[in-house]
C-alpha positions, 0 to 999 in steps of 0.5 A: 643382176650386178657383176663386177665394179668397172669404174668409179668416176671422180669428176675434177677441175683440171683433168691434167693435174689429175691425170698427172696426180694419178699417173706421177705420184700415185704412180697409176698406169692413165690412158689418153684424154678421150673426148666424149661429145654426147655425154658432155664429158673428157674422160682419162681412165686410171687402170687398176688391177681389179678396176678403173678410176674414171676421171671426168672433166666437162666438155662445154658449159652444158654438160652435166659435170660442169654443174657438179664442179659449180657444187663441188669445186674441188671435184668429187666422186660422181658415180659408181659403174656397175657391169650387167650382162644384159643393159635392156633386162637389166634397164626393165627389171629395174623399171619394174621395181620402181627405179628410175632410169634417166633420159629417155631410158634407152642405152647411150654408147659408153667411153669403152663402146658399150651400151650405158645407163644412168640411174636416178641418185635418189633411188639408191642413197644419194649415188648415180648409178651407172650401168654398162652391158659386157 
């Protein structure tokens, strides 16, 4: 079911000192600030060769990485993205095995335009899992 890593998020207090820690010190090649309203988040993606680091940073005091940052001031991992060649197969087998999908369980479109799901931390050790159709 799982193919490559796309993405590991690192939700962060101040998304341009990150951007700039990423892109001046580590010397990574960032992409623009991009605002994404119906996930309560601004994301800036560092490319690496074989994957992406997504930081995060939230968009109102509703969204979800807000919370997180009132847990972990400092920021922190937040999730692990996963490619899946089909989201709603891939969203039904894994329902069948008693993993929980969060929301109402239908895909939300994603920061690169493709459909997402969240999966419950609880039911794979502590981590949320996100999964993106390619």
């Amino acid at each position: 079911m799982l193919g490559r890593i796309n993405h590991i998020a690192i939700a962060v207090p101040d998304l341009g000192a990150a951007t700039a820690a990423y892109r001046d010190i580590l010397g990574a090649r960032v992409s623009q600030a991009q605002a994404l309203p119906e996930h309560g988040v601004t994301v800036v993606f560092v490319e690496l060769q074989n994957a992406k680091v997504e930081l995060l940073s939230p968009l109102g005091d509703a969204s979800p990485i807000a919370a997180f940052l009132d847990k972990n001031p400092s920021g922190g991992m937040h999730h692990i993205c996963y490619e899946v060649e089909d989201i709603l197969a891939a969203r039904d087998q894994l329902k069948h095995a008693g993993a929980r999908v969060l929301g109402d369980g239908e895909p939300k479109i994603g920061a690169h335009g493709k459909p997402v799901l969240f999966l419950h931390p609880k039911d794979f050790f502590g981590t949320l899992i996100e999964l993106e159709q390619v």
